[in-house]
mmCIF file as gemmi writes it, N, C-alpha and C atoms, coordinates in Angstrom:
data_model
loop_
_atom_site.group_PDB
_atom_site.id
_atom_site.type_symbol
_atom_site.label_atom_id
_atom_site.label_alt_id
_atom_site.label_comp_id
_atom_site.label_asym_id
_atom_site.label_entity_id
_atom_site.label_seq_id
_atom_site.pdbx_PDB_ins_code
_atom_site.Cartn_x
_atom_site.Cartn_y
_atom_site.Cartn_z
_atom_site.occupancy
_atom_site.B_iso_or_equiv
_atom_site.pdbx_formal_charge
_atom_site.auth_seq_id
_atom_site.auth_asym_id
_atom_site.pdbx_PDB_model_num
ATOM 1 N N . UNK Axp A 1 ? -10 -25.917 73.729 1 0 ? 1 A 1
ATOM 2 C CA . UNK Axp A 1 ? -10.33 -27.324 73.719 1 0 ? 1 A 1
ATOM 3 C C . UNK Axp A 1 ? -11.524 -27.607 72.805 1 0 ? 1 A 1
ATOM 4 N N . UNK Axp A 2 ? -12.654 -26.621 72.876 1 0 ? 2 A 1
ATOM 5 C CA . UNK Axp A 2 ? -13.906 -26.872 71.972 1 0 ? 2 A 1
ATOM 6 C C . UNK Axp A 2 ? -13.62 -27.007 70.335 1 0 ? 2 A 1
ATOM 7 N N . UNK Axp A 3 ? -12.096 -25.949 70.258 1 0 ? 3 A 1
ATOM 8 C CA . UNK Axp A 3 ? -11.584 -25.835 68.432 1 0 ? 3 A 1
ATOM 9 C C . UNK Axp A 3 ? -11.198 -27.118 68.083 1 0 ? 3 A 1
ATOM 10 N N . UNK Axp A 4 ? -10.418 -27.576 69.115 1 0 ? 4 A 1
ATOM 11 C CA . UNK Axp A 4 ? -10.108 -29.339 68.871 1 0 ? 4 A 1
ATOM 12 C C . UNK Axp A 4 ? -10.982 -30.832 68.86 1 0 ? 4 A 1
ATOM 13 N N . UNK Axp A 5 ? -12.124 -30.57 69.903 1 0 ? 5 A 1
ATOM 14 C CA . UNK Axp A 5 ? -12.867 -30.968 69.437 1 0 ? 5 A 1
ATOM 15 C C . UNK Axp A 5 ? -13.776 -31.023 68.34 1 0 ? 5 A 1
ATOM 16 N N . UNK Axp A 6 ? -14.082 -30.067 67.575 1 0 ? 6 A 1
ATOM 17 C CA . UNK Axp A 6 ? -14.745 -29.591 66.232 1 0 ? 6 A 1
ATOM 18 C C . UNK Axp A 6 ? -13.95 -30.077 65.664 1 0 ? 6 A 1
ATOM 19 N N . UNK Axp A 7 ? -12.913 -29.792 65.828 1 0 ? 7 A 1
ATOM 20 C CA . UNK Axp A 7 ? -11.657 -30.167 64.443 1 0 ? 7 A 1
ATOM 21 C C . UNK Axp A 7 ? -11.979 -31.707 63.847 1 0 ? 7 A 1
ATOM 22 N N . UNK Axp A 8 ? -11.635 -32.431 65.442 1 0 ? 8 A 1
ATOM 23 C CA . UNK Axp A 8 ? -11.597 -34.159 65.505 1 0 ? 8 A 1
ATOM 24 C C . UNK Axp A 8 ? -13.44 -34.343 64.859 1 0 ? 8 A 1
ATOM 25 N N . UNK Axp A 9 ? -14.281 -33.726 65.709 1 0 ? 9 A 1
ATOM 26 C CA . UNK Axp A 9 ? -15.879 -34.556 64.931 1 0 ? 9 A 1
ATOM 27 C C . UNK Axp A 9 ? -15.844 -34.309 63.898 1 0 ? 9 A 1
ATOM 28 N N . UNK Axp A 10 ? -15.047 -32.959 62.548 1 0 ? 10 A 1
ATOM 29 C CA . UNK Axp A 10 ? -15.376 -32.578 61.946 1 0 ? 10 A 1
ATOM 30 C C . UNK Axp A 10 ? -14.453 -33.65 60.618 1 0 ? 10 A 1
ATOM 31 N N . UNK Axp A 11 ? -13.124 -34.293 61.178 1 0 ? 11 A 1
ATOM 32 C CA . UNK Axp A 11 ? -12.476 -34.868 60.38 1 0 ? 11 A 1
ATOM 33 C C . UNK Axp A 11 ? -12.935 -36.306 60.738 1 0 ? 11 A 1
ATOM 34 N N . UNK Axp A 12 ? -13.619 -36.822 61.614 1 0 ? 12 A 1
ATOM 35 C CA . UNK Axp A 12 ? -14.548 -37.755 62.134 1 0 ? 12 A 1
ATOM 36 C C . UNK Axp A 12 ? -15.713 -37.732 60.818 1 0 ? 12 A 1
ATOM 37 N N . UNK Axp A 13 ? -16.324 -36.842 60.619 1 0 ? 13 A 1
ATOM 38 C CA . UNK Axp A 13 ? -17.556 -37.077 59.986 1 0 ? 13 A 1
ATOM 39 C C . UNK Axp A 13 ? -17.135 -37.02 58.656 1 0 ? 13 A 1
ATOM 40 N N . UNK Axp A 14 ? -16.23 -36.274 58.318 1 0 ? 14 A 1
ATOM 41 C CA . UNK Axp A 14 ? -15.656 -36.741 56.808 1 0 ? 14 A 1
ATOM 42 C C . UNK Axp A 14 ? -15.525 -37.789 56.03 1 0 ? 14 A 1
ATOM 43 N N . UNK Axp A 15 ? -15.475 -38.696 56.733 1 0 ? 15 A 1
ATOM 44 C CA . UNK Axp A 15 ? -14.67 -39.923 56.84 1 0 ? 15 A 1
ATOM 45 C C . UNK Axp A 15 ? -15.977 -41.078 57.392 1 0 ? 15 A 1
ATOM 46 N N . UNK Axp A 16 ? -16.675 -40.715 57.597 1 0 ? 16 A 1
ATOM 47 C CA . UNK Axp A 16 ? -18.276 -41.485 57.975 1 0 ? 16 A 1
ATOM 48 C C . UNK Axp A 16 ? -17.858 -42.326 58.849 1 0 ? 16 A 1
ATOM 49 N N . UNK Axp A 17 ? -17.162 -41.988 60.218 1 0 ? 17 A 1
ATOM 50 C CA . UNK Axp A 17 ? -16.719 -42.921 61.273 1 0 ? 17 A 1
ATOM 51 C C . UNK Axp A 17 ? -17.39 -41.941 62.296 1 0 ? 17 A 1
ATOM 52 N N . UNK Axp A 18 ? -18.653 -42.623 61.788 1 0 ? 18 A 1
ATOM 53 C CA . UNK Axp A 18 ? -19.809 -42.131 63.242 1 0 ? 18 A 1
ATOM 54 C C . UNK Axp A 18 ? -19.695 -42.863 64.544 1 0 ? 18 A 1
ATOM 55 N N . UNK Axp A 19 ? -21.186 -42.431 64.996 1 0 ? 19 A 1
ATOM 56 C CA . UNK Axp A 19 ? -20.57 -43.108 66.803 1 0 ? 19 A 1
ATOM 57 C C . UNK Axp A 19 ? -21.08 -44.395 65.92 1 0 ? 19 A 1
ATOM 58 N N . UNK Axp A 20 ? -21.262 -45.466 66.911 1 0 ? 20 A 1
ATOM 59 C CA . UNK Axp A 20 ? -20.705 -45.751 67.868 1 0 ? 20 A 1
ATOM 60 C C . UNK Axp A 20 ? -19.538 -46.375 68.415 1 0 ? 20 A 1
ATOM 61 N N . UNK Axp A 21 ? -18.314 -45.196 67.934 1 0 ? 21 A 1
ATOM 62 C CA . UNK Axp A 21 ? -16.32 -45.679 67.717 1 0 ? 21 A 1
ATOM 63 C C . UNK Axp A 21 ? -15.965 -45.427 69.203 1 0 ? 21 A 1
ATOM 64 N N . UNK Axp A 22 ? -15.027 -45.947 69.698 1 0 ? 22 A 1
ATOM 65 C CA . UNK Axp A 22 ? -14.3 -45.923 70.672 1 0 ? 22 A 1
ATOM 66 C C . UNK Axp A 22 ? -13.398 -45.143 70.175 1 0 ? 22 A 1
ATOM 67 N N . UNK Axp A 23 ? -13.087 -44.149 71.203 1 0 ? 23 A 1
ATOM 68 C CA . UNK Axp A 23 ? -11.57 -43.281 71.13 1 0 ? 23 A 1
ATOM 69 C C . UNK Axp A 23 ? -10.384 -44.211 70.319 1 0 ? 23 A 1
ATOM 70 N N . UNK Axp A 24 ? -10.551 -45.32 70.754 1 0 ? 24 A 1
ATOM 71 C CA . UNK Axp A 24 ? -9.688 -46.387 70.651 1 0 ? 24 A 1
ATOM 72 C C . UNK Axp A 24 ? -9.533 -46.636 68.859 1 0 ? 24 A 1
ATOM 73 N N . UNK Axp A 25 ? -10.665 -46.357 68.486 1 0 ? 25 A 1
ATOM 74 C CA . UNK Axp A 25 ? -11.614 -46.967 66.966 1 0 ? 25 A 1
ATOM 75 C C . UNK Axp A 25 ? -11.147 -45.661 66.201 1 0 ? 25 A 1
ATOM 76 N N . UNK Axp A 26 ? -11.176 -44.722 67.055 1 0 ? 26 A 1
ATOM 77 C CA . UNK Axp A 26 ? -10.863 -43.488 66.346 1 0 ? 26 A 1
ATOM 78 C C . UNK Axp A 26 ? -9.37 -43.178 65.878 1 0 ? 26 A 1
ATOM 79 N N . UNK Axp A 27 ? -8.369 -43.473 67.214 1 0 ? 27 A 1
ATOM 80 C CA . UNK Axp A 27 ? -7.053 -43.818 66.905 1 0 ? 27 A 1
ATOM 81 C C . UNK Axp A 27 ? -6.613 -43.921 66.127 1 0 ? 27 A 1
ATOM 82 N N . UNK Axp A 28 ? -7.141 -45.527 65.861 1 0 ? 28 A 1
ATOM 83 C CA . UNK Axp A 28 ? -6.496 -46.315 65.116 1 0 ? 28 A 1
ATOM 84 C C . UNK Axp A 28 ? -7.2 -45.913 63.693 1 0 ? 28 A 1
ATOM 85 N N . UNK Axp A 29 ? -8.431 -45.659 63.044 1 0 ? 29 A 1
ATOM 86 C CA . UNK Axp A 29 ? -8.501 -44.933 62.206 1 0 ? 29 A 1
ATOM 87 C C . UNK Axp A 29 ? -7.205 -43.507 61.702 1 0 ? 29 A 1
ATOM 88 N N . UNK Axp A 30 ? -7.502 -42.664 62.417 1 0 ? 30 A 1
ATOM 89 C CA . UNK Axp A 30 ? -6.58 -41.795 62.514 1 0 ? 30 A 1
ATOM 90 C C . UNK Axp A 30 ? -5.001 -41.922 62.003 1 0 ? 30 A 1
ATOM 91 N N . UNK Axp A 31 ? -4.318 -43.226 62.739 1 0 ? 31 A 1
ATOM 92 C CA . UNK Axp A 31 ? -3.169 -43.56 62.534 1 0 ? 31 A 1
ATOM 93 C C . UNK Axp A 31 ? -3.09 -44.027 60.472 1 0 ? 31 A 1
ATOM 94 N N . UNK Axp A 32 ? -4.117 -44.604 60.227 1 0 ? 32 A 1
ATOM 95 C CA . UNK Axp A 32 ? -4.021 -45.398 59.211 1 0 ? 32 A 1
ATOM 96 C C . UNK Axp A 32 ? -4.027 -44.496 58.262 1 0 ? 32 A 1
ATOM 97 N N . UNK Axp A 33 ? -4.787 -42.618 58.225 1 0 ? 33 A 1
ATOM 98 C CA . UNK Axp A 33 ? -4.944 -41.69 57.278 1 0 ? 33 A 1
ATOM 99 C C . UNK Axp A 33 ? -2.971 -41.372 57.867 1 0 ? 33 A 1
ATOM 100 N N . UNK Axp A 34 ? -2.777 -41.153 58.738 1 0 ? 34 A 1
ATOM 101 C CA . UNK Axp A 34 ? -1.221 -40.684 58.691 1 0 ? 34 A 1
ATOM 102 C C . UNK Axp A 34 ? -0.621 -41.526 57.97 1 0 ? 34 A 1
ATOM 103 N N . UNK Axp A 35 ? -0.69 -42.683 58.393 1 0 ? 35 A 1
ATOM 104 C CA . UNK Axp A 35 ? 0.5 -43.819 57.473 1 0 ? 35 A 1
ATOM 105 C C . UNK Axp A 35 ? 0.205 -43.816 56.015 1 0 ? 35 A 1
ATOM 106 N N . UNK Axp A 36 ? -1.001 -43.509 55.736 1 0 ? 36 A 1
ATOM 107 C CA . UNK Axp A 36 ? -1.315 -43.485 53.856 1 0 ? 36 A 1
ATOM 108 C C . UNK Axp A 36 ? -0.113 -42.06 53.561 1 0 ? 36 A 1
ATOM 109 N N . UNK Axp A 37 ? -0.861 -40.769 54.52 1 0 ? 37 A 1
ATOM 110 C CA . UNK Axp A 37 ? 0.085 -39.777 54.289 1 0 ? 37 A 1
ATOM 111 C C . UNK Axp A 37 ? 1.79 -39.878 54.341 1 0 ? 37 A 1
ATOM 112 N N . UNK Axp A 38 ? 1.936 -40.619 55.192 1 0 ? 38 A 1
ATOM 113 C CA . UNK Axp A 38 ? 3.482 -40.84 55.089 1 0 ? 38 A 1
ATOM 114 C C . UNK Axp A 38 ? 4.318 -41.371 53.501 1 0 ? 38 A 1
ATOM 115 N N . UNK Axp A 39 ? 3.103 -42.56 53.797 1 0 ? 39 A 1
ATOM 116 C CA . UNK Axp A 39 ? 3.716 -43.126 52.232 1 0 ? 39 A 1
ATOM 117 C C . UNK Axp A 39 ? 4.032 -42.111 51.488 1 0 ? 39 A 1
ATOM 118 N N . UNK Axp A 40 ? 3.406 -41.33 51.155 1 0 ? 40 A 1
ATOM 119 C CA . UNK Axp A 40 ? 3.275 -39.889 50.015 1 0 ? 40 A 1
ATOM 120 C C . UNK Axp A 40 ? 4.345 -39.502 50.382 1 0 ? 40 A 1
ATOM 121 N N . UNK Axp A 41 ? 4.483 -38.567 51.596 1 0 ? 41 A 1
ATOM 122 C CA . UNK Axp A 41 ? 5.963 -37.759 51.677 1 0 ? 41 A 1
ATOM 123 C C . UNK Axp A 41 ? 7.175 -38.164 52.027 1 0 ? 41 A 1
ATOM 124 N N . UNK Axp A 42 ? 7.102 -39.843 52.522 1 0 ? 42 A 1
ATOM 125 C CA . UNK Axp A 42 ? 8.471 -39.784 52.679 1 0 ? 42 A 1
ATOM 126 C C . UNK Axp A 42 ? 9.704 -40.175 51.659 1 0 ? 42 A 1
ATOM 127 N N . UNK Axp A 43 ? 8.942 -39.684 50.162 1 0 ? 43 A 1
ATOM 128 C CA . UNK Axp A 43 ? 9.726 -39.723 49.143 1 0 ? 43 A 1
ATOM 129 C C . UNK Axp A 43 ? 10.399 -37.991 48.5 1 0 ? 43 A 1
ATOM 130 N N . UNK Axp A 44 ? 9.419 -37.116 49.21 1 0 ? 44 A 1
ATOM 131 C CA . UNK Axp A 44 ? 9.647 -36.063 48.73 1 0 ? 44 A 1
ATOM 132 C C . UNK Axp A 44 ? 11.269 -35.644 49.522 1 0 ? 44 A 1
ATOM 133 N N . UNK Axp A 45 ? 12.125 -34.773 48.798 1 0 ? 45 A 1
ATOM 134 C CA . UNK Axp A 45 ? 13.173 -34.254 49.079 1 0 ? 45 A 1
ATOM 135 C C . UNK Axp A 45 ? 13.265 -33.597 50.187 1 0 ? 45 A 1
ATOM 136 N N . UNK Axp A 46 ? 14.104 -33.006 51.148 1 0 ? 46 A 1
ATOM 137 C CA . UNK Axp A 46 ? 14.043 -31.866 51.975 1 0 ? 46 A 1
ATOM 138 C C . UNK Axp A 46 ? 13.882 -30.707 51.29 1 0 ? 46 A 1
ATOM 139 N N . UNK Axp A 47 ? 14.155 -30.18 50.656 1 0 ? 47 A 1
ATOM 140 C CA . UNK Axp A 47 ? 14.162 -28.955 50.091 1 0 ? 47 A 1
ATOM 141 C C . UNK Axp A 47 ? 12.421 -28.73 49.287 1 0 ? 47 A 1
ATOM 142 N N . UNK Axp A 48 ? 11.947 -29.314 48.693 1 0 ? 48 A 1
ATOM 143 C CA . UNK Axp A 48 ? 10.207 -30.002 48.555 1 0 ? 48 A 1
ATOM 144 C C . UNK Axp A 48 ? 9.998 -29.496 49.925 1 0 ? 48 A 1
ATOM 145 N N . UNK Axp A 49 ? 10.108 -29.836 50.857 1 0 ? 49 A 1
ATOM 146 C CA . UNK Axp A 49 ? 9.492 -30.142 52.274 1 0 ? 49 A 1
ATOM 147 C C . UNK Axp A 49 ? 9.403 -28.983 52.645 1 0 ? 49 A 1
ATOM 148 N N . UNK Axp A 50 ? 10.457 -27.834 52.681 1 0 ? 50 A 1
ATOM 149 C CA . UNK Axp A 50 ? 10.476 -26.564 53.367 1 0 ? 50 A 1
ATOM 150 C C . UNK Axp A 50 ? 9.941 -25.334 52.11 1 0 ? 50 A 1
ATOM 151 N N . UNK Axp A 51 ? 9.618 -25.72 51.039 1 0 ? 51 A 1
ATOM 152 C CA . UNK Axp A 51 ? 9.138 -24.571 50.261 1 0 ? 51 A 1
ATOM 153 C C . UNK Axp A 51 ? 7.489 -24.989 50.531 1 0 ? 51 A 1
């Protein structure tokens, strides 16, 4: 549990979304770096995907 926490403050502080965020604040941050990432791959091929 402590590796996951490090993980999250550590991709938390990257990103200069210091306190004082709500889990909630964090989320939804969070969600918005996936959806940029999505954009990116959901053009790549399957075969891209598994090499």
């Amino acid at each position: 549990m402590l590796d996951i926490q490090e993980k999250i403050k550590k991709f938390n502080d990257e990103r200069e979304w210091s306190s004082p965020h709500t889990i909630k604040d964090l989320l939804l941050n969070m969600n918005e770096e996936i959806g940029e990432f999505w954009n990116i791959i959901k053009w790549v091929d399957t075969e891209m995907q598994q090499n």
